[in-house]
C-alpha positions in Angstrom: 16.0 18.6 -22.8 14.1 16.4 -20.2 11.0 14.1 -20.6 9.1 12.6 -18.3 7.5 8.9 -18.0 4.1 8.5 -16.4 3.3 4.7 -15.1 0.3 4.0 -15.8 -0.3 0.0 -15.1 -3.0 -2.1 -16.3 -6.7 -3.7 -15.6 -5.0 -6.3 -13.6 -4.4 -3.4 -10.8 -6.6 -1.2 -9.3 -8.3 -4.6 -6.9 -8.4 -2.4 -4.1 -9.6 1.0 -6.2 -12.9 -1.4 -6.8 -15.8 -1.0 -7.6 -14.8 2.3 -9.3 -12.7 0.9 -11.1 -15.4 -1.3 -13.2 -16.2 1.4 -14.6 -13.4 3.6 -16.0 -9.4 3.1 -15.9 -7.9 4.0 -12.5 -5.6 7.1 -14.6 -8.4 8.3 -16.1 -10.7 8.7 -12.6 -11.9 12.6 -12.2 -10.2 14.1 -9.1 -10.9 17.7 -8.8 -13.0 17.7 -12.1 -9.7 16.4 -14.4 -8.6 12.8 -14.9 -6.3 11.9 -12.1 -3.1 11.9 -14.1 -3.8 15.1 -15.9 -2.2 16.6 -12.5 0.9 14.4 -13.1 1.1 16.0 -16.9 0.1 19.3 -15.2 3.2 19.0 -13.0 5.8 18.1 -15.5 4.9 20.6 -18.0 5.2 23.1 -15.8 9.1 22.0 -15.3 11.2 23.7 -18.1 12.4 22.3 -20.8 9.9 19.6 -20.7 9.6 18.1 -24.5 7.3 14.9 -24.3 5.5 12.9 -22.1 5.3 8.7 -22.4 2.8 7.1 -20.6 3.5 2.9 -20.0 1.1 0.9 -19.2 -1.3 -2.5 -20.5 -4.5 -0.6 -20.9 -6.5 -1.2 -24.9 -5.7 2.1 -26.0 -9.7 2.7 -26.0 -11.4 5.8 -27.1 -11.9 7.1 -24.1 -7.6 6.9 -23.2 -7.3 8.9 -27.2 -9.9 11.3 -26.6 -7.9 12.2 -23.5 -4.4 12.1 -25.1 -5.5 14.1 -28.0 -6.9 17.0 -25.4 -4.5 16.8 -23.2 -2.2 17.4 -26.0 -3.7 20.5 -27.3 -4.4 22.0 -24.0 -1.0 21.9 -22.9 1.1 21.9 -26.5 3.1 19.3 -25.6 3.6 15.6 -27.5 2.2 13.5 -25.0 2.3 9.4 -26.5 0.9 6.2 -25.1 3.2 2.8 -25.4 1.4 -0.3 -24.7 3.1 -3.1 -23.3 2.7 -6.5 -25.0 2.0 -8.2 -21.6 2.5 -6.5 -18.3 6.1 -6.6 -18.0 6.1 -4.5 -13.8 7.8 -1.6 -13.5 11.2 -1.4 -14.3 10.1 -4.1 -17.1 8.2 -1.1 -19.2 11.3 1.6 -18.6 13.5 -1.2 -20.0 11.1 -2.1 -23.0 10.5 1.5 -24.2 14.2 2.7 -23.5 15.0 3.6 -27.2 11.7 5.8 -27.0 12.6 7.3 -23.6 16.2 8.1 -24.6 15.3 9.3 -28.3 16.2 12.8 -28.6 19.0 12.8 -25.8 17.6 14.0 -22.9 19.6 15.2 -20.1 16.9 13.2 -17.9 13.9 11.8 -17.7 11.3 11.9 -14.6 9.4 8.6 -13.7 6.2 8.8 -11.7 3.6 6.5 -10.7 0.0 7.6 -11.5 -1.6 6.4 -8.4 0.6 8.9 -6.3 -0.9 12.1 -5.2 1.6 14.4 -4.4 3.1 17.9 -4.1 5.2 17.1 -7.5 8.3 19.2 -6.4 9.9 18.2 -9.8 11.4 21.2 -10.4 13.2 21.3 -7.0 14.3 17.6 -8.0 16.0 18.4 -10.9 17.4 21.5 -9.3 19.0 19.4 -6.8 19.9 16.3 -9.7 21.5 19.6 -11.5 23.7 20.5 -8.2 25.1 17.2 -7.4 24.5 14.8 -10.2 23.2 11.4 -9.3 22.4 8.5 -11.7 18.9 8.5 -10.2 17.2 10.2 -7.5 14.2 9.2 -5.5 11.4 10.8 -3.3 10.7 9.9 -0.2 8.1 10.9 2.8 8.0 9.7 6.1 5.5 7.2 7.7 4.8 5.8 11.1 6.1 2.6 11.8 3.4 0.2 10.9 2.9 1.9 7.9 5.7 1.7 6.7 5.7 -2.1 6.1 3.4 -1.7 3.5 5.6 0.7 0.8 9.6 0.5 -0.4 11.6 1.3 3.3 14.4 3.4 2.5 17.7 4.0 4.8 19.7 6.7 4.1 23.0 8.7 5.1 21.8 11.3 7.3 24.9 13.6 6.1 24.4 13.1 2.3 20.8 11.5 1.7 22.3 8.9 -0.1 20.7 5.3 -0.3 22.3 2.8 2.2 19.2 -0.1 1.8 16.4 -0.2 0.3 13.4 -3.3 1.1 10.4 -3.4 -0.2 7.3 -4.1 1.6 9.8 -5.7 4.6 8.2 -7.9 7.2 9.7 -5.9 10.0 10.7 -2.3 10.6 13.3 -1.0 8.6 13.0 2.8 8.2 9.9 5.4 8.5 11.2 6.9 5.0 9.3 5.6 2.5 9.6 5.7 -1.4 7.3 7.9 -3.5 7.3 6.8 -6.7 8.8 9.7 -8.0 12.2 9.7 -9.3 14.9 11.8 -11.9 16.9 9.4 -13.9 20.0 10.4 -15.8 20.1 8.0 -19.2 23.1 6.4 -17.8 20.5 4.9 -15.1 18.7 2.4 -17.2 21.6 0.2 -17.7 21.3 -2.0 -15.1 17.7 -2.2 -15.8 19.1 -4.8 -18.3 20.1 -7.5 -15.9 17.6 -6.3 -13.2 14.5 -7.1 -15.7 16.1 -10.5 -17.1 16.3 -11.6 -13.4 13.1 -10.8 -12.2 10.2 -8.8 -14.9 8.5 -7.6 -11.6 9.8 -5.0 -8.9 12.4 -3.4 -11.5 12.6 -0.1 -9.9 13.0 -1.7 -6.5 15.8 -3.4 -7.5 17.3 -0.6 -8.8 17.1 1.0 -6.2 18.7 -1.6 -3.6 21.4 -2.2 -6.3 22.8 1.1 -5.8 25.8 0.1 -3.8 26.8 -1.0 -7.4 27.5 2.3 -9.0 29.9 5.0 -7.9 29.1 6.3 -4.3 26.4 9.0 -3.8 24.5 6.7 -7.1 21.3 6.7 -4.8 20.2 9.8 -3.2 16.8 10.2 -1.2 15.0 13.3 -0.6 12.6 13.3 2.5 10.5 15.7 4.7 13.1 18.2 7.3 16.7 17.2 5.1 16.4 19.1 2.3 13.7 21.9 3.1 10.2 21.9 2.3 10.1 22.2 -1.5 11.6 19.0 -1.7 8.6 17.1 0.5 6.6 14.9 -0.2 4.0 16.0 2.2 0.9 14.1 1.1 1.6 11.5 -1.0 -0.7 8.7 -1.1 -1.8 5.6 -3.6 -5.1 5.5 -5.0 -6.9 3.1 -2.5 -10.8 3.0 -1.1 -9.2 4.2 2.2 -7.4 7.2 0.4 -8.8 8.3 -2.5 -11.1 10.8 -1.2 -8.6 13.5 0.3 -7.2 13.9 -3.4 -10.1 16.1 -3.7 -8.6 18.8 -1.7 -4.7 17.9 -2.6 -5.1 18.7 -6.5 -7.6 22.0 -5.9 -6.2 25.4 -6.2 -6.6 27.4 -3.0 -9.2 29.7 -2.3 -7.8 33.3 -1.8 -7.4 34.4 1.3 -7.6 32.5 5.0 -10.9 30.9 4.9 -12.2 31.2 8.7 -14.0 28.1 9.9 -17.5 29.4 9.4 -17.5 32.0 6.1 -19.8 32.0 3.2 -18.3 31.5 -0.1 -19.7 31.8 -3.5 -19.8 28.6 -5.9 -17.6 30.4 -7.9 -15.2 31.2 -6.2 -14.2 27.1 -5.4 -14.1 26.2 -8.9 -10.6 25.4 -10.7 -9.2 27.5 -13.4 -11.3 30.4 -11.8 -14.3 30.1 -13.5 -17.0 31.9 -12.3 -20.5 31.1 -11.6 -23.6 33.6 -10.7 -25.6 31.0 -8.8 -26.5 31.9 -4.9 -23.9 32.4 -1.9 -22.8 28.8 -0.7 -21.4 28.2 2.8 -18.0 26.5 1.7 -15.7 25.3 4.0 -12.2 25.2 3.1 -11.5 23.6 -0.2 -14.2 22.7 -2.3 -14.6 21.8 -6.2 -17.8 22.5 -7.7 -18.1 21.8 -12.1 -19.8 24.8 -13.6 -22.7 22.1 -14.6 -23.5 20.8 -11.1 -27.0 22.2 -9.8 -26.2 23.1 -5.9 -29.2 24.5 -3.8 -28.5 27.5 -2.0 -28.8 26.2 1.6 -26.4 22.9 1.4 -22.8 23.4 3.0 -19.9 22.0 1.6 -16.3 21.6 2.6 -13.6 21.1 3.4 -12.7 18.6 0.8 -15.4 18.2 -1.6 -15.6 17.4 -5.3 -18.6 18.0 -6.8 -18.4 16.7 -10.6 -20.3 17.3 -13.6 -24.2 17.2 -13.6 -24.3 16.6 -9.8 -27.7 17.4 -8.5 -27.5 18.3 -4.6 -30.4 19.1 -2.3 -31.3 21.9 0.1 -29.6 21.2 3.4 -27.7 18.7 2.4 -24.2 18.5 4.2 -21.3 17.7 2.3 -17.7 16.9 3.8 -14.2 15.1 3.4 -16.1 13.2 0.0 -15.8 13.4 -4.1 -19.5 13.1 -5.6 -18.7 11.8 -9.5 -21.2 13.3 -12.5 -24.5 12.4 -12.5 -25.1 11.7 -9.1 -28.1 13.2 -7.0 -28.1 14.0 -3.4 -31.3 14.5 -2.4 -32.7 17.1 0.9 -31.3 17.0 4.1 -28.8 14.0 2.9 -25.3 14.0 5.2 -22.5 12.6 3.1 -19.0 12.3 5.2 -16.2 10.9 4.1 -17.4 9.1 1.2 -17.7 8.7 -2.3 -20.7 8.5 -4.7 -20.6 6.8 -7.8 -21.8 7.9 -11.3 -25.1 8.3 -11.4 -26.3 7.1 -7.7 -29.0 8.2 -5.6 -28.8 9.3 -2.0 -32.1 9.3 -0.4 -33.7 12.5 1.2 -32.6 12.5 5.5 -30.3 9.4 4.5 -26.5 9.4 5.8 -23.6 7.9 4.1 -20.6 8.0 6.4 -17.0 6.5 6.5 -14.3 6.5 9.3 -11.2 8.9 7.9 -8.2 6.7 9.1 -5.1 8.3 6.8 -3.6 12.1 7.7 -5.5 15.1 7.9 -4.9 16.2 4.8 -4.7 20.3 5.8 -1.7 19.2 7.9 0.9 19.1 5.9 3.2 17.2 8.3 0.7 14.6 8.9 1.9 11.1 9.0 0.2 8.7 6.8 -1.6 6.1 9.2 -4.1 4.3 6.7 -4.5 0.1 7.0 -5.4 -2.8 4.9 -9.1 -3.5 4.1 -9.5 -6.5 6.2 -8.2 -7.6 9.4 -9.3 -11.4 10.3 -11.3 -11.7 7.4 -13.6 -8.4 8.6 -14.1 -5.5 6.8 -11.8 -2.4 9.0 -13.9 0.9 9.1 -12.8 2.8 6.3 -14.2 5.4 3.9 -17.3 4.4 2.3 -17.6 4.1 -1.2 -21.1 3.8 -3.4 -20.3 2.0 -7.0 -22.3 3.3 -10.1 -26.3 4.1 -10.0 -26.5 2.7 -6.8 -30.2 3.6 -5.1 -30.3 4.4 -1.3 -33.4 4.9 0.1 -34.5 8.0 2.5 -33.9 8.2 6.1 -31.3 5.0 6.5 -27.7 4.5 7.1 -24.5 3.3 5.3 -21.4 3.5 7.3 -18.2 1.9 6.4 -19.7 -0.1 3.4 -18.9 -0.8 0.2 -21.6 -1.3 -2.2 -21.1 -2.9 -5.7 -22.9 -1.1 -8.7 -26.7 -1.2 -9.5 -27.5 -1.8 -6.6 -30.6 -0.8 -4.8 -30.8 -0.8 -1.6 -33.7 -1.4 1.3 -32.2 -1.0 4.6 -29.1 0.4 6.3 -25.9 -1.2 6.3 -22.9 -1.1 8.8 -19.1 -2.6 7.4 -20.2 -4.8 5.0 -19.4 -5.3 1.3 -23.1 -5.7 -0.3 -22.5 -7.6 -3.1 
């Protein structure tokens, strides 16, 4: 019997994920047409002998959060429960709190993952591995470059067995280029030091954890990462939800298209959507991976791809160009509009010959090797380039230009706009 835990964190988070996340929970935002952690449930009900899934966090359970449970529930015939933490009690705090529901039922072990990860979700192979040399806990880790690294959990292994030696998080200088991410396979026996960990300190549980494991038997910790233990067990594109991110998850959680897709070959609208439903609308010229909802109105002559995500109601032009960018329901792209590596709130308005255009500065997402190579927001108190993102039933006008900006909701604009923040 195994279960799985799903973190899903609070209102308090998401600073960076703004403005989007004004407007709905940061779990609940569509990638690929489907709530962002419906692929994490996706993932661990596809692991046998999966029997429920918890989801911790400090979100009002509102109706939008049930409505989602109670589908996700019938779609995939699995208990799937929401425990709400009296006061945000960080990560290892909520695994502590709810141990009595985690453990009820005895499960051999229980996977932990945090919902603002995009990954491959190589649970199987994880507990595959847990199963062939058993291990309190076991983490997953992907490598970074070396500035990158500072910013997530620096892990130092054994190069012979791939057990933990350190672990820091967030260090101020170099430690390793493996980095945590936030996926792990605990045994039951792993959540007793949680005790003392969460009494200590309420916030960084896991981390802690993790560093403490030169207090169980040797081979406690053990790390998986990228060329150790083959490719199944890689973590090639993980990634947090952030503005300079976010939009490459529209490619990461799409089914492929069948077949090599050549650089220049027309694709049907069909043929792009998840699940493999179909659509008798017009050829599209679709470039690599592209997500299109059956409800989206998409004129013959606009080209799409590689990683779009076009959501429901979605109105977009003749010749409008469409790359590297998720477009949420609602929104209208009007003629000849160029929209690169960007995303477009609810219900916004792209003007006819406008351009909305951000500067891609994490890994190619096709390359799955790439090092992640993404930055903060700001840099001396400016705005870096990054991808730009419009908030809800924003208004540009025709025939201006938004680059690296990003632009609050309701707003309606009169001018083009280089790395700002238009408030």
């Amino acid at each position: 019997m195994l279960k799985a835990v799903i973190l899903i964190g609070g209102p308090q988070k998401g600073t960076r994920f703004r403005p989007l996340s004004f407007e709905v929970p940061k779990p609940l935002f569509p990638v690929a047409g489907v709530p962002m952690i419906q692929h994490h449930i996706e993932a661990c009900a596809q692991v046998p002998g999966m029997q429920e899934i918890l989801l911790i966090g400090f979100y009002q359970p509102d109706e939008a959060l049930m409505q989602f449970l109670e589908a996700i529930r019938q779609e995939f015939n699995l208990p799937v429960r929401y425990l709400q933490e009296f006061a945000p009690l960080g990560t290892g705090g909520g695994l502590y709190h709810f141990r009595d529901q985690i453990l009820a039922g005895g499960p051999e072990a229980f996977f932990v993952l945090n919902a603002d990860v995009c990954s491959d979700f190589p649970l199987s192979a994880m507990l595959d591995a847990h199963r062939s040399q058993r291990h309190p806990f076991l983490l997953l880790g992907t490598t970074a470059n070396r500035t990158q690294s500072l910013n997530y959990g620096c892990i130092v292994e054994n190069p012979q067995t791939h057990e933990v030696l350190h672990y820091v998080e967030k260090p101020s200088t170099f430690i390793s280029d493996i980095i945590n991410c936030g996926i792990y396979l605990f045994s039951p026996e792993a959540l007793t030091p949680l005790r003392d960990v969460f009494h200590r300190n309420q916030q960084g549980g896991l981390s802690k954890l993790v560093a403490r494991s030169r207090d169980h038997p040797p081979g406690a910790g053990c790390v998986l990462s990228p060329g150790r233990e083959g490719p199944n067990l890689c973590a090639h594109h993980r990634g947090c939800l952030e503005p300079d991110q976010v939009r490459r998850l529209s490619s990461l959680c799409l089914p492929p298209l069948s077949g090599p897709i050549p650089d220049h070959s027309s694709r049907t609208a069909g043929q792009a959507h998840a699940r493999g439903s179909t659509d008798p609308r017009s050829s599209l010229l679709l470039l690599g991976n592209v997500y299109i909802h059956p409800t989206a109105k998409v004129a013959p002559s606009a080209v799409l791809g590689p990683n779009v995500s076009i959501g429901k109601g979605v109105t977009v032009g003749e010749g409008v160009r469409l790359r590297e960018s998720i477009v949420l329901h609602g929104a209208t792209l009007q003629e000849h509009t160029c929209v690169l590596h960007s995303i477009v709130g609810w219900g916004s308005t792209v003007g006819r010959w406008a351009r909305v255009e951000g500067t891609p500065n994490d890994p190619n997402p096709n390359d799955p090797r790439a090092r992640m190579d993404s930055e903060s927001l700001f840099k001396d108190g400016k705005l870096l380039p990054a991808i730009t993102i419009l908030g809800c039933r924003v208004r540009i006008p025709a025939e201006v230009l938004i680059l690296n900006s990003i632009v609050l909701p309701h707003k309606e604009l009169s001018r083009s706009f280089t790395n700002q923040i238009i408030l």
